[in-house]
Biotite code that builds the C-alpha atoms (Angstrom):
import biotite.structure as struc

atoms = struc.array([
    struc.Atom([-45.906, -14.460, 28.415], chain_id="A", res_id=1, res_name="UNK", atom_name="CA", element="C"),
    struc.Atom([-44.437, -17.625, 27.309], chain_id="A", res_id=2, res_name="UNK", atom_name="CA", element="C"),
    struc.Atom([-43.045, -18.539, 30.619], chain_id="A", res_id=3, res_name="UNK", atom_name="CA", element="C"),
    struc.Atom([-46.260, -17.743, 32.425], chain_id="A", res_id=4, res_name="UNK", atom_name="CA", element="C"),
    struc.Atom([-48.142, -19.685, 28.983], chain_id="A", res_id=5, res_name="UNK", atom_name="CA", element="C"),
    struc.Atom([-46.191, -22.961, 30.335], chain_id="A", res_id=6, res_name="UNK", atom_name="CA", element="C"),
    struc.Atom([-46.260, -23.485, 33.475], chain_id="A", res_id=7, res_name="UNK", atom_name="CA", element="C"),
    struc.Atom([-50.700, -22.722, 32.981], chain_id="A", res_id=8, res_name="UNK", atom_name="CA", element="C"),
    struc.Atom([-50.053, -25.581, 30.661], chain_id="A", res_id=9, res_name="UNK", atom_name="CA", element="C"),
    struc.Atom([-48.354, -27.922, 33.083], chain_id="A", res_id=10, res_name="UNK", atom_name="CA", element="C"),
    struc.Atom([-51.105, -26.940, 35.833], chain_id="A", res_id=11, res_name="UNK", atom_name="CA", element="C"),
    struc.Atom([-54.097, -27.301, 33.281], chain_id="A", res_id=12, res_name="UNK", atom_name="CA", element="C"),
    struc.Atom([-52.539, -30.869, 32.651], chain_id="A", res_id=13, res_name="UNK", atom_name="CA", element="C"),
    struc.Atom([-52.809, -31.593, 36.515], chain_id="A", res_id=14, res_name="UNK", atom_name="CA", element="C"),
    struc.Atom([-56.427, -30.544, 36.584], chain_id="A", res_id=15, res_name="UNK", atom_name="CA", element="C"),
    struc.Atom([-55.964, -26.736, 37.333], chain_id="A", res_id=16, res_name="UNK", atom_name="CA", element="C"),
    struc.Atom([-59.218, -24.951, 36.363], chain_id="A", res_id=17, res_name="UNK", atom_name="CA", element="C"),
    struc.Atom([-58.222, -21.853, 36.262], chain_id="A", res_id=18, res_name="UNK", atom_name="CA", element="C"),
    struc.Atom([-54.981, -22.445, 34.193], chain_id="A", res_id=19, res_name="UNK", atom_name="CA", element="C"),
    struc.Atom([-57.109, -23.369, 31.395], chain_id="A", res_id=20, res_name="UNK", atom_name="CA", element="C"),
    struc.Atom([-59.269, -20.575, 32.339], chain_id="A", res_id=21, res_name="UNK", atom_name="CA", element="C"),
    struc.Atom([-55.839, -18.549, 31.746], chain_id="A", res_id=22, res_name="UNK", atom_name="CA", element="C"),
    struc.Atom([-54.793, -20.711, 28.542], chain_id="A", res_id=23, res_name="UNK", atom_name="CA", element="C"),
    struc.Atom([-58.477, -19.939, 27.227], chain_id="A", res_id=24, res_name="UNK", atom_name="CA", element="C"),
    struc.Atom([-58.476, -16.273, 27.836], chain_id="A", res_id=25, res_name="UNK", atom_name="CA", element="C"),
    struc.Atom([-54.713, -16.182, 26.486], chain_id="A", res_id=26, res_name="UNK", atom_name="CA", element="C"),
    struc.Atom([-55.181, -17.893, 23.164], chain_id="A", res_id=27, res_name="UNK", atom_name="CA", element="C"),
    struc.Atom([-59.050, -17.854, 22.436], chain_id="A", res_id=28, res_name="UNK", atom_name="CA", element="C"),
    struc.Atom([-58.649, -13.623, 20.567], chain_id="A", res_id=29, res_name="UNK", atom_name="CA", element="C"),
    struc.Atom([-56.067, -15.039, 18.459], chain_id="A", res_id=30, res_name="UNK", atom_name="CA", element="C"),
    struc.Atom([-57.300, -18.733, 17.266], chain_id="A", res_id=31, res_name="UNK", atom_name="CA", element="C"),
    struc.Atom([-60.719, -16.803, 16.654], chain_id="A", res_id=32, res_name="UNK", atom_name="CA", element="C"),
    struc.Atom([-59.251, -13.718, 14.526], chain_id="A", res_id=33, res_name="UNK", atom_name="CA", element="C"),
    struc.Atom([-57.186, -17.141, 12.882], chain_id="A", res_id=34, res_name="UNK", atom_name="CA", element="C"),
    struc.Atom([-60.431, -18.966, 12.130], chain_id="A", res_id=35, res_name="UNK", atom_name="CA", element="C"),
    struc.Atom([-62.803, -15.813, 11.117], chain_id="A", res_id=36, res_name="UNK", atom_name="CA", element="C"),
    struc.Atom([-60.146, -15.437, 8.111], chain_id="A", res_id=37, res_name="UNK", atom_name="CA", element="C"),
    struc.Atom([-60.737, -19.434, 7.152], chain_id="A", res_id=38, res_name="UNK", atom_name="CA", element="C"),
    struc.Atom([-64.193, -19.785, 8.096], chain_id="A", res_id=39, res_name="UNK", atom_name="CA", element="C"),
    struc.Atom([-66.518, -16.605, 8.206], chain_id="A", res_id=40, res_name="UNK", atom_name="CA", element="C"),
    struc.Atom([-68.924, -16.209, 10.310], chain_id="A", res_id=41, res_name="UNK", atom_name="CA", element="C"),
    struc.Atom([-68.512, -20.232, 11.706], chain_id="A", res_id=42, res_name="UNK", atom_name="CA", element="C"),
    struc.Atom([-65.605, -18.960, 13.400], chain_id="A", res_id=43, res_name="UNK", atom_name="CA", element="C"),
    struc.Atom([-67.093, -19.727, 17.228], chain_id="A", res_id=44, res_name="UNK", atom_name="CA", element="C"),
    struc.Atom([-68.665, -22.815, 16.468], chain_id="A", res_id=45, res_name="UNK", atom_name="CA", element="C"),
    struc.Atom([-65.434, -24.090, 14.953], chain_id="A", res_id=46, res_name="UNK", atom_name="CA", element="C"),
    struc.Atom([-63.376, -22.655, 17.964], chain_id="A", res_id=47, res_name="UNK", atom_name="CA", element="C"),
    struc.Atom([-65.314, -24.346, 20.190], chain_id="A", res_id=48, res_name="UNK", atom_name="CA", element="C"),
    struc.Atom([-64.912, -27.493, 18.158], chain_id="A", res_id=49, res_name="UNK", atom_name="CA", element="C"),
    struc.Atom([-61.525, -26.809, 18.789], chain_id="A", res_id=50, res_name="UNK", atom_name="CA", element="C"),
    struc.Atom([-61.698, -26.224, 22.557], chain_id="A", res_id=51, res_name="UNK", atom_name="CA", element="C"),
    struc.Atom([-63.518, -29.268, 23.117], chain_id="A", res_id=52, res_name="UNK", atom_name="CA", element="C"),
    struc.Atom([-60.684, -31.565, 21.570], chain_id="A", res_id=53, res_name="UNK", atom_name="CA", element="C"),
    struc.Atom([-57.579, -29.464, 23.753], chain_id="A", res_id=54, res_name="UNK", atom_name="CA", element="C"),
    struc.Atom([-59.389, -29.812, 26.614], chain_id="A", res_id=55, res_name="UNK", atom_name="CA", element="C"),
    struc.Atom([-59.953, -33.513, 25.606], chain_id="A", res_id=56, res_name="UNK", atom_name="CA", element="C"),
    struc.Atom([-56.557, -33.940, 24.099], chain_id="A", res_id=57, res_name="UNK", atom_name="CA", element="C"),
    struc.Atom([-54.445, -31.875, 26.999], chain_id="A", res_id=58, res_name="UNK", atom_name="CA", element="C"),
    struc.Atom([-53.098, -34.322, 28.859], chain_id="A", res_id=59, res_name="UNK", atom_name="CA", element="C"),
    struc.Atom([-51.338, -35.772, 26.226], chain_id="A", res_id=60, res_name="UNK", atom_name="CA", element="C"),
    struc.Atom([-49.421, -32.234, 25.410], chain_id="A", res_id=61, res_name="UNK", atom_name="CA", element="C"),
    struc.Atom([-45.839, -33.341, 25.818], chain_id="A", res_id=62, res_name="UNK", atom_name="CA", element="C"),
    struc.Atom([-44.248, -29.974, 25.013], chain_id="A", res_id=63, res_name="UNK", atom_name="CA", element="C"),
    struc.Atom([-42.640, -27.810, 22.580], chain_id="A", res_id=64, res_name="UNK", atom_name="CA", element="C"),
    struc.Atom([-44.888, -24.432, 21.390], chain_id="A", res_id=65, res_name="UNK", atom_name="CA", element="C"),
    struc.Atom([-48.100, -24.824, 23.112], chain_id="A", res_id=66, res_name="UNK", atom_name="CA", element="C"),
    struc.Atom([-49.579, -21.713, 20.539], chain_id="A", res_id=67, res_name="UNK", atom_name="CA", element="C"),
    struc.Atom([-48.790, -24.183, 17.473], chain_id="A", res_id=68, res_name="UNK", atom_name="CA", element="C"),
    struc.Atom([-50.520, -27.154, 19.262], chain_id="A", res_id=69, res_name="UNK", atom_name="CA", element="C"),
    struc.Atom([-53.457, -25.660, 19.602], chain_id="A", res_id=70, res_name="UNK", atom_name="CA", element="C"),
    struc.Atom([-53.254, -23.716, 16.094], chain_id="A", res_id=71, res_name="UNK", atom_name="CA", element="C"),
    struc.Atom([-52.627, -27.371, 14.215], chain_id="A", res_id=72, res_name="UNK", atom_name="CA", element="C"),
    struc.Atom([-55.912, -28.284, 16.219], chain_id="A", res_id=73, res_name="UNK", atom_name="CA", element="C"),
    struc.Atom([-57.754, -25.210, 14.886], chain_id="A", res_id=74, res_name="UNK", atom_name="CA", element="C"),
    struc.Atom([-56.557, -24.977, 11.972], chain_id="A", res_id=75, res_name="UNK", atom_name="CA", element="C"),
    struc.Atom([-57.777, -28.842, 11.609], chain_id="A", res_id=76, res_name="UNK", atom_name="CA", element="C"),
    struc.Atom([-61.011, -28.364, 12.665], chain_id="A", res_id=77, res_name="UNK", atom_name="CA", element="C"),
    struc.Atom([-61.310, -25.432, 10.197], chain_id="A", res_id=78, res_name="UNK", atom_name="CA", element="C"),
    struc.Atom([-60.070, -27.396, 7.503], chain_id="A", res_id=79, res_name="UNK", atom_name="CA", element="C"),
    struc.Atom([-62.983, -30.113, 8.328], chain_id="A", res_id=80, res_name="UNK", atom_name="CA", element="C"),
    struc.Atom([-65.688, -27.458, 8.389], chain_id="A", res_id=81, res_name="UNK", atom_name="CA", element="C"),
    struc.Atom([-64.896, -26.151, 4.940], chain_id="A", res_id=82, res_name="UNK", atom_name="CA", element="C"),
    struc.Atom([-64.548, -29.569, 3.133], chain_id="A", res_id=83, res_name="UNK", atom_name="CA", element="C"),
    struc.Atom([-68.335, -30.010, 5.030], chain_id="A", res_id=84, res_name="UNK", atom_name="CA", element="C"),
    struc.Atom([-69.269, -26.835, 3.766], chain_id="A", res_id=85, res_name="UNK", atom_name="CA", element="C"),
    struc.Atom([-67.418, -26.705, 0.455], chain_id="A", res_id=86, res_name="UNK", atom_name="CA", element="C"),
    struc.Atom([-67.009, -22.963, 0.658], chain_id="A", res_id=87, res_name="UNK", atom_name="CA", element="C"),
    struc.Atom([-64.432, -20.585, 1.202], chain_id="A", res_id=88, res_name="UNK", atom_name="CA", element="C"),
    struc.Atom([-66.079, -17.215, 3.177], chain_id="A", res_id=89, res_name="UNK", atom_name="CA", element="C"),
    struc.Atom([-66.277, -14.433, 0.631], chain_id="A", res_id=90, res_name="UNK", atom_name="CA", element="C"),
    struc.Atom([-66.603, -11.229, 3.096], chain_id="A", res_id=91, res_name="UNK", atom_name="CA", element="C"),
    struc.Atom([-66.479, -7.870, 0.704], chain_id="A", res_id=92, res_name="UNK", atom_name="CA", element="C"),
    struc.Atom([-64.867, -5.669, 2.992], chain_id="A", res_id=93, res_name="UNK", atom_name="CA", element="C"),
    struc.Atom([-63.019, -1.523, 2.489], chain_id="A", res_id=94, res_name="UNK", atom_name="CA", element="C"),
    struc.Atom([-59.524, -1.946, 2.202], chain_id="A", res_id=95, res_name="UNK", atom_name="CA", element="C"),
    struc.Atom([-58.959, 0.907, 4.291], chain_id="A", res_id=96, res_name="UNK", atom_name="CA", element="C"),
    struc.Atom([-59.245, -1.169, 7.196], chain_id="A", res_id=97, res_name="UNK", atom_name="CA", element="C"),
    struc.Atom([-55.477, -2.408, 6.377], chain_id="A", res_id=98, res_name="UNK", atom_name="CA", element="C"),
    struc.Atom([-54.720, 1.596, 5.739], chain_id="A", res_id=99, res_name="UNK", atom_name="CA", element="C"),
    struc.Atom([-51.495, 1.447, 8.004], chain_id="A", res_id=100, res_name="UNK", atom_name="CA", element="C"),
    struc.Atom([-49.966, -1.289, 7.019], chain_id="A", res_id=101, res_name="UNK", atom_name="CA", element="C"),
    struc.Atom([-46.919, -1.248, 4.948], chain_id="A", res_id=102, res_name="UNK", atom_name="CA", element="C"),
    struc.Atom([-45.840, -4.035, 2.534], chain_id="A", res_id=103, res_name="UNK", atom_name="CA", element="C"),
    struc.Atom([-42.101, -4.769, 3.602], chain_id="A", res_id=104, res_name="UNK", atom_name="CA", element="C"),
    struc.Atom([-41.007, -7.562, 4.012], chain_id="A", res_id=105, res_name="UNK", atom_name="CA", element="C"),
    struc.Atom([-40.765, -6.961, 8.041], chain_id="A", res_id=106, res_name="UNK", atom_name="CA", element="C"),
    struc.Atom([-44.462, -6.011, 8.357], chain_id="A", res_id=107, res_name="UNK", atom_name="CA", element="C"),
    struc.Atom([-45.650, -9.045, 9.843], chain_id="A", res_id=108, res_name="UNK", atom_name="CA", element="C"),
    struc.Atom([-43.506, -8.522, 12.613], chain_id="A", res_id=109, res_name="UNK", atom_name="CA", element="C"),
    struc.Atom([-45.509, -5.266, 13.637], chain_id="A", res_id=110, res_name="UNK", atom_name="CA", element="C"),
    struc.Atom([-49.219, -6.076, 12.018], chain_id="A", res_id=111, res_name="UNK", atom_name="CA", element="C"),
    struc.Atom([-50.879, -7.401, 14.821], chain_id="A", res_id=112, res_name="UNK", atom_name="CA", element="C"),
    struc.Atom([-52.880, -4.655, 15.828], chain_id="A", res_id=113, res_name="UNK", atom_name="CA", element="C"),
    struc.Atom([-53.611, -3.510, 12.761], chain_id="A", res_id=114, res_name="UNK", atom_name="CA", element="C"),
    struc.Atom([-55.040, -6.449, 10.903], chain_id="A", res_id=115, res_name="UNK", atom_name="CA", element="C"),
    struc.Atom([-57.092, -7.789, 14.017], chain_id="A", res_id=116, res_name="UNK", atom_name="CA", element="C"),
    struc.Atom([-60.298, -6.060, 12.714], chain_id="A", res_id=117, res_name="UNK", atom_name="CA", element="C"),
    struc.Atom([-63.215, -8.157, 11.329], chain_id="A", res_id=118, res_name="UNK", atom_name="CA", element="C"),
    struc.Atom([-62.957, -6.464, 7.963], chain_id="A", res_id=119, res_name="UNK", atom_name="CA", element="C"),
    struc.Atom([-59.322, -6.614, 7.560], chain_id="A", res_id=120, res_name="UNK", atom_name="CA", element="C"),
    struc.Atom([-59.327, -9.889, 8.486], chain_id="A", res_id=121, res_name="UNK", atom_name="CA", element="C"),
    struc.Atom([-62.088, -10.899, 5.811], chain_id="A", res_id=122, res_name="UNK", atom_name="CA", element="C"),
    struc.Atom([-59.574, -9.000, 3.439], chain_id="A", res_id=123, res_name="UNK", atom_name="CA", element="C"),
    struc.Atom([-56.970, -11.520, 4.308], chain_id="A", res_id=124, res_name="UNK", atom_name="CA", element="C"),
    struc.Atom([-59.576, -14.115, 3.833], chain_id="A", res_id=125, res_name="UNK", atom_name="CA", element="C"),
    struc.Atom([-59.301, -12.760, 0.239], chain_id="A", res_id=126, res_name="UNK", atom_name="CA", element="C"),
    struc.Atom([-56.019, -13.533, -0.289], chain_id="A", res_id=127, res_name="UNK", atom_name="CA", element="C"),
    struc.Atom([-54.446, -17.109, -1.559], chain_id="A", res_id=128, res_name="UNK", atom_name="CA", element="C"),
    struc.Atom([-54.784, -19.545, 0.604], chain_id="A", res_id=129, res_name="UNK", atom_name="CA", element="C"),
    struc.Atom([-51.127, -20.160, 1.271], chain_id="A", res_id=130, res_name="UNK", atom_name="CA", element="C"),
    struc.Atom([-50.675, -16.475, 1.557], chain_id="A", res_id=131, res_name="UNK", atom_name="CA", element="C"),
    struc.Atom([-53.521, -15.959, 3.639], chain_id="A", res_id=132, res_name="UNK", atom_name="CA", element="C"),
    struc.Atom([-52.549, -18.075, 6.491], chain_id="A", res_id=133, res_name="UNK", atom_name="CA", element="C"),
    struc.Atom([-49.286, -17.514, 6.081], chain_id="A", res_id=134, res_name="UNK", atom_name="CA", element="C"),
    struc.Atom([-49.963, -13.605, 7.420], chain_id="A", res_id=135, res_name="UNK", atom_name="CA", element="C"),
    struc.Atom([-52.351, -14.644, 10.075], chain_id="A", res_id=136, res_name="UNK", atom_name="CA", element="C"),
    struc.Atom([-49.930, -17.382, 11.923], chain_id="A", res_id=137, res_name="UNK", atom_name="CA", element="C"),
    struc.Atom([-47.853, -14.907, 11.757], chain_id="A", res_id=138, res_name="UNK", atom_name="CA", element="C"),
    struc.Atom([-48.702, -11.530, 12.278], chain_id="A", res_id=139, res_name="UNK", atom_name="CA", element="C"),
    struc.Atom([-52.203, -12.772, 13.976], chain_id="A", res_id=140, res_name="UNK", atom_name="CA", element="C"),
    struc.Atom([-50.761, -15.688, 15.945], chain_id="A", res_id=141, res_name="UNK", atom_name="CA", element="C"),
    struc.Atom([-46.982, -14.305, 16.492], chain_id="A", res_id=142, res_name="UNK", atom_name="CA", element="C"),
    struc.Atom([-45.934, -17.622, 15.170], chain_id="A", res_id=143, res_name="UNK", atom_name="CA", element="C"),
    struc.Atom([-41.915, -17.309, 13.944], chain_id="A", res_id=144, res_name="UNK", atom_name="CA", element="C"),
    struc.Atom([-41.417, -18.328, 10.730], chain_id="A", res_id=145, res_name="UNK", atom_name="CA", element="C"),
    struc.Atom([-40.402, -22.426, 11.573], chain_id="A", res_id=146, res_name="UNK", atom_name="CA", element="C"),
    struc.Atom([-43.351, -22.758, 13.866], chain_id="A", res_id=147, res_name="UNK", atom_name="CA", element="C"),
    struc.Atom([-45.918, -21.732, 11.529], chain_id="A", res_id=148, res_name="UNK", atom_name="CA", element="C"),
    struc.Atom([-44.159, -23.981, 8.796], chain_id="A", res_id=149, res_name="UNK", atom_name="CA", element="C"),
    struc.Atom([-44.461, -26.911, 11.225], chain_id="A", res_id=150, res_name="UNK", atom_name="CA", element="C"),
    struc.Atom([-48.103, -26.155, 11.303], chain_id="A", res_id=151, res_name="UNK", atom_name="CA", element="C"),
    struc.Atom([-48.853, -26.104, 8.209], chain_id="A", res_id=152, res_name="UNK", atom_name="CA", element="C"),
    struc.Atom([-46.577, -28.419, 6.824], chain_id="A", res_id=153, res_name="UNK", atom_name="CA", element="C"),
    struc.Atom([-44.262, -26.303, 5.075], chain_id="A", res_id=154, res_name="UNK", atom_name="CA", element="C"),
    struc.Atom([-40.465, -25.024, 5.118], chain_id="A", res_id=155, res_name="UNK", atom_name="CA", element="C"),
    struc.Atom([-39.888, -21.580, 7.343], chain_id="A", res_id=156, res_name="UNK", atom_name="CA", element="C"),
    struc.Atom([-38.447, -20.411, 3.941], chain_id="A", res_id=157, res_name="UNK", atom_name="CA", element="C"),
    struc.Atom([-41.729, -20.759, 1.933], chain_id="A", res_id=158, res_name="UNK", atom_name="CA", element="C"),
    struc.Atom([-43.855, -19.405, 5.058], chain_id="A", res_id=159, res_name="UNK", atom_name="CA", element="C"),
    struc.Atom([-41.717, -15.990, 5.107], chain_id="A", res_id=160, res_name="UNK", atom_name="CA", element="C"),
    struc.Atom([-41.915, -15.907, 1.298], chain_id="A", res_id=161, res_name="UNK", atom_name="CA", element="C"),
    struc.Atom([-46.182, -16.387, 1.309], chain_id="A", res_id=162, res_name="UNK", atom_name="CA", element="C"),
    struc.Atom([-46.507, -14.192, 4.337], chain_id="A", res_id=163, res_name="UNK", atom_name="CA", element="C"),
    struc.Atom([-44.125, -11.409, 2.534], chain_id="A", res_id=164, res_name="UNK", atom_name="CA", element="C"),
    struc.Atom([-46.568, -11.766, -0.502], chain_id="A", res_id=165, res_name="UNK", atom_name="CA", element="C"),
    struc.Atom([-49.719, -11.754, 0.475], chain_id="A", res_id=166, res_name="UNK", atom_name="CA", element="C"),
    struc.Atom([-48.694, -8.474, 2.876], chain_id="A", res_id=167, res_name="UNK", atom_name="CA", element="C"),
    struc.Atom([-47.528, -6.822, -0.707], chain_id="A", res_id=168, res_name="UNK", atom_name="CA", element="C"),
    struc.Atom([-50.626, -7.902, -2.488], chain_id="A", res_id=169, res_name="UNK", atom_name="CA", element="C"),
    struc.Atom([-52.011, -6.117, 0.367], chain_id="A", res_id=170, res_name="UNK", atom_name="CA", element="C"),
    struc.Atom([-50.368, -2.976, -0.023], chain_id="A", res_id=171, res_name="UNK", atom_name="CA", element="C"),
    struc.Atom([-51.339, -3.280, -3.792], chain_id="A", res_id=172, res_name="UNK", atom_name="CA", element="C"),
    struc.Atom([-55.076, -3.130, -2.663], chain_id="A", res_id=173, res_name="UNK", atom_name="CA", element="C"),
    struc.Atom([-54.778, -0.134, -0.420], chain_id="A", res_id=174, res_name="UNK", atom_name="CA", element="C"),
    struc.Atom([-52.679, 1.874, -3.253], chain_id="A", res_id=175, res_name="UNK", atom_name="CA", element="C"),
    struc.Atom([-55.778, 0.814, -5.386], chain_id="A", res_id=176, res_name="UNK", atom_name="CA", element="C"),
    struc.Atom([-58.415, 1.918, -3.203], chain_id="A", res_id=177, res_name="UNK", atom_name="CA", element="C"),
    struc.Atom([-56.164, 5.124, -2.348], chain_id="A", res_id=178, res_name="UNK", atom_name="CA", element="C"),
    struc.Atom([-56.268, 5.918, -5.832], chain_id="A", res_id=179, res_name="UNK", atom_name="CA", element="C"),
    struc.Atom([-59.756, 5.252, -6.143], chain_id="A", res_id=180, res_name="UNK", atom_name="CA", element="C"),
    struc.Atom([-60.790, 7.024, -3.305], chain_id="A", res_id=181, res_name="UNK", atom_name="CA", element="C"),
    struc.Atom([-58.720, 10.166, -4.607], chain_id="A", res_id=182, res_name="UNK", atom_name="CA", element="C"),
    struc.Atom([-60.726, 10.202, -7.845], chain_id="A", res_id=183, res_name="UNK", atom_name="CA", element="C"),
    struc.Atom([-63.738, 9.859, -6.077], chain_id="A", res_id=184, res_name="UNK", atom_name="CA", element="C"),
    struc.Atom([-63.423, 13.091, -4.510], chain_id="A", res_id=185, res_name="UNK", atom_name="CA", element="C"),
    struc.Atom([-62.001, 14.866, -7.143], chain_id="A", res_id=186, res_name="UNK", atom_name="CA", element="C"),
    struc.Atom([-64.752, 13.775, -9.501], chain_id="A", res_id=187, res_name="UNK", atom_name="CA", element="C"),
    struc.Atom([-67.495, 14.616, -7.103], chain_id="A", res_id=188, res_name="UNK", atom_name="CA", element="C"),
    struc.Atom([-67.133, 18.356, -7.328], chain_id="A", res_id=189, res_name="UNK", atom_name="CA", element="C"),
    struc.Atom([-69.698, 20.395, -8.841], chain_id="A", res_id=190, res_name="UNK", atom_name="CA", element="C"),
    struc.Atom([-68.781, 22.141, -12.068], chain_id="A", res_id=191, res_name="UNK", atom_name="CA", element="C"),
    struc.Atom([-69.634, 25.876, -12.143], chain_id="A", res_id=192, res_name="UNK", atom_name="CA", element="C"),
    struc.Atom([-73.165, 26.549, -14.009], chain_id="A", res_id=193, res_name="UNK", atom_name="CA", element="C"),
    struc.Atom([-72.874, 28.534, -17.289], chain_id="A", res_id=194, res_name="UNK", atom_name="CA", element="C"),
    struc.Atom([-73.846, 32.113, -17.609], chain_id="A", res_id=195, res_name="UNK", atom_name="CA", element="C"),
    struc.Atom([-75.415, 33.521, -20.237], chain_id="A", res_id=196, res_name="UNK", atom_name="CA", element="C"),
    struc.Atom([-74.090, 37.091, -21.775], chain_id="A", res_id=197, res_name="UNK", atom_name="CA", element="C"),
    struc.Atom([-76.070, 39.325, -19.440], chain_id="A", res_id=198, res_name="UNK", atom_name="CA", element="C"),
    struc.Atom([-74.138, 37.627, -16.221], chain_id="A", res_id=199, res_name="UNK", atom_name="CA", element="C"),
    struc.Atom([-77.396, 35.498, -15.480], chain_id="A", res_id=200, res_name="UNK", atom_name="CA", element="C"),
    struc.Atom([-77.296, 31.285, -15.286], chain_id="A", res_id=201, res_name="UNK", atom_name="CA", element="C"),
    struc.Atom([-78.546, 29.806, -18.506], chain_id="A", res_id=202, res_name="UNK", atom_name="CA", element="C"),
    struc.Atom([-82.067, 27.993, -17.185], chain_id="A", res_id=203, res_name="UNK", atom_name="CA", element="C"),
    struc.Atom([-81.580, 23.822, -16.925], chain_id="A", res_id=204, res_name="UNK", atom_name="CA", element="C"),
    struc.Atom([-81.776, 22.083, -20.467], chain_id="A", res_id=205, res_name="UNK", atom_name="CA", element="C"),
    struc.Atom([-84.985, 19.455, -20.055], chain_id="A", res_id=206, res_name="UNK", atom_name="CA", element="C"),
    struc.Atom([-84.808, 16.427, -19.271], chain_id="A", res_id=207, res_name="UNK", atom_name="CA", element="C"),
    struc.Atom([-84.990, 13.507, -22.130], chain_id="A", res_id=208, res_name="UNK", atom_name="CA", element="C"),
    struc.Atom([-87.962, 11.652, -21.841], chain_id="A", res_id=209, res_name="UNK", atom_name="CA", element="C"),
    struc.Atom([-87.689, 7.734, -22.155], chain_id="A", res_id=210, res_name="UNK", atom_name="CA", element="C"),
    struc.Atom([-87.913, 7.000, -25.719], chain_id="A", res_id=211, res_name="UNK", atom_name="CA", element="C"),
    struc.Atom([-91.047, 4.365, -26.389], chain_id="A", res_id=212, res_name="UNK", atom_name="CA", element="C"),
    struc.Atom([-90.449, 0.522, -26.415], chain_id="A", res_id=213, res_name="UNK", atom_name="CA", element="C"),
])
C-alpha cells in the first residue's frame, strides 16, 4: 500500500486526477474516523477544510510519510475548529462497542477494526487528550510510534506510553460496564410471590398513596 500510496503522490503532484482520486479514497476513512474523535459531528466540514489545503498545498510535498503530512494538516485544521468552537465533543456512547479489545500494551497494533465505529470512537473522544490521539494515530491511522510523535510534537517514547494508557483506561471501562451489565441482569429477575398457608399467593399489599403537600 505504501508503494502504490507514493508513486499516486508523485502523479497527483504532476496533475494526475485520478491519483488524488486514489490518495482521497485511500486516506479520507481514516483522517475522518481521526477527526470524528476531535471534533464530533464537524468531522466532514473539517476534513474538507483539510482537503482543500492538500490539494492546495500538494505540490510542495517533498517526501517522507505522506499519511503524517496529511494527518499534521488535519489534525491542524481540527485544532482551529475547536479553539473557534471552544468545545471538546462530549458523545455518551456504550462501552461495549470497544468489547474486544484488550488492554496490552500491543493492542494498538491490532485495534483498527475494532475501534473504527462511531461510538467507540466518541469513547476515545472521552479519553485525555494526549491519550486520545495517541490511540487513534495509531491504531486508527497505523502511524508507528516516531511518526505519530512527529505529528504531534512529541517523543515516540511518550506516544507508546499515552497510546498504552488510554487503551488500559479503556479496558477499565469495559470491565466496568461488564460488571454493570452482569448486575443488571441478575437484579432484574423476578422474586417468587409469597404463599400464604393454604398454598394460595398472598393478594398484592396496596399501593401508598402520595402523602399531602
Amino acid at each position: 500500500m505504501t508503494g502504490e500510496l507514493n508513486e499516486a503522490v508523485v502523479a497527483a503532484q504532476a496533475g494526475d486526477e485520478a491519483a488524488f482520486r486514489f490518495l482521497y479514497r485511500s486516506l479520507q476513512p481514516g483522517l475522518l474516523r481521526y477527526l470524528t474523535a476531535l471534533v464530533g459531528a464537524d468531522a466532514e466540514d473539517v476534513a474538507s477544510e483539510a482537503w482543500l489545503q492538500i490539494s492546495r498545498d500538494l505540490p510542495s510535498f517533498t517526501g517522507g510519510e505522506f499519511r503524517a503530512w496529511t494527518v499534521t494538516i488535519a489534525r491542524n485544521r481540527a485544532m482551529d475548529h475547536l479553539r473557534r468552537q471552544r468545545r471538546r465533543p462530549a458523545l455518551p456512547v456504550p462501552v461495549q462497542a470497544l468489547s474486544e479489545l484488550a488492554g496490552d500494551a500491543d493492542t494498538a497494533e491490532r485495534a483498527g477494526e475494532t475501534i473504527g465505529t462511531e461510538s467507540a470512537l466518541a469513547l476515545i473522544a472521552s479519553l485525555p487528550p494526549r491519550e486520545a490521539e495517541a490511540v487513534l494515530l495509531r491504531a486508527v491511522i497505523g502511524l508507528d510510534a516516531e511518526t505519530a510523535g512527529r505529528v504531534l510534537g512529541r517523543r515516540a517514547g511518550a506516544v507508546r506510553t499515552a497510546a498504552h494508557r488510554g487503551l488500559r483506561r479503556l479496558a477499565g471501562m469495559l470491565e466496568r460496564a461488564d460488571a454493570d451489565e452482569s448486575s443488571d441482569r441478575a437484579g432484574g429477575a423476578t422474586p417468587p410471590r409469597p404463599r400464604t398457608g393454604r398454598g394460595r399467593q398472598a393478594p398484592h399489599a396496596p399501593k401508598a398513596e402520595p402523602a399531602d403537600g
